[in-house]
Every structure is written in C-alpha cells, then in structure tokens.
C-alpha positions, -999 to 999 in steps of 0.1 A, spaced: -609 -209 -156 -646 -202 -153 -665 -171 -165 -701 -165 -160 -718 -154 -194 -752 -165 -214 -759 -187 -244 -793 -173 -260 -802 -156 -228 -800 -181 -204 -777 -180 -178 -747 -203 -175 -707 -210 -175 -680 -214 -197 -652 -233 -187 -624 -229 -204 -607 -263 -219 -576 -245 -235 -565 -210 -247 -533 -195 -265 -527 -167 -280 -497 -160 -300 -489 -125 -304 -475 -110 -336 -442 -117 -348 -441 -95 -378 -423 -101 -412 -397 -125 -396 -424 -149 -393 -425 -185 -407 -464 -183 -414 -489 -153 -416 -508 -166 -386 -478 -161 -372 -471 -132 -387 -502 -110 -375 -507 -133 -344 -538 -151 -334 -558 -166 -304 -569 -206 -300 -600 -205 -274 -622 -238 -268 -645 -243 -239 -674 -263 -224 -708 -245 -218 -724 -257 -181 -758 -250 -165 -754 -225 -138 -745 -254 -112 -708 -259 -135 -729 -294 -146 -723 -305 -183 -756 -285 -204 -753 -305 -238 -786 -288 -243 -773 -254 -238 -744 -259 -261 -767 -266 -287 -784 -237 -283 -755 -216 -287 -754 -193 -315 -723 -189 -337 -727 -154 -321 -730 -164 -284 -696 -186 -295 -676 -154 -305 -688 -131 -278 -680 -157 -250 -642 -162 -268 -640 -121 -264 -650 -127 -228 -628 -151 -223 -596 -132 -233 -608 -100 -216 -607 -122 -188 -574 -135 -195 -556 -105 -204 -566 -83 -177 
C-alpha cells in the first residue's frame, strides 16, 4: 500500500513494508502488549515518482514518522 503524505514539507510517498496491529485481549493476556493491544508500522519514504528518496528519509522528523504511522492506519482501518 501507498499513501501520499509529506516529510518536512515536501511532498512524497510512503510505502508501506509491513503493518499489524493486534487488538486488545484484556486480562487473559500472556503479555501487557498483548494485553492493551498495539500496532507494528514500518515503511519506505519515496520521492513523488515512488523512487527510493534516502534523502528524504533523512529528513524525516521523529514527528513526520508518527503522523505518517497515524496515516497509515486511518488508511488501513477505514
């Protein structure tokens, strides 16, 4: 999946690589990630032509990170 988003302004596209989410399981649990649930997100950042932007990904802010993740399962869940 690709989603068109911005790292520090600029325009670009994040593909996503892998995504899971595992939704809470409550008490029962084995582990408290488990427990209250949690999401794995990891994607490459691309120039606006979906070409590798190692430049770009540098750029990217731990801010830019989070927002695209949040983007990302918007995306996903909808």
């Amino acid at each position: 999946m690709e989603i068109e988003t911005r790292v520090s302004g600029i325009p670009c596209i994040a593909r996503v690589t892998h995504y899971f989410r595992q939704a809470p399981m409550g008490p029962s649990a084995n582990s408290d990630w488990d427990c209250y649930g949690y999401t794995e997100c990891e994607f490459d950042i691309l120039d606006q032509r979906g070409r590798p932007a190692p430049w770009l990904e540098r750029k990217a802010s731990d801010e830019d990170r989070e927002r695209i993740e949040q983007e990302i399962t918007e995306q996903l869940e909808n």
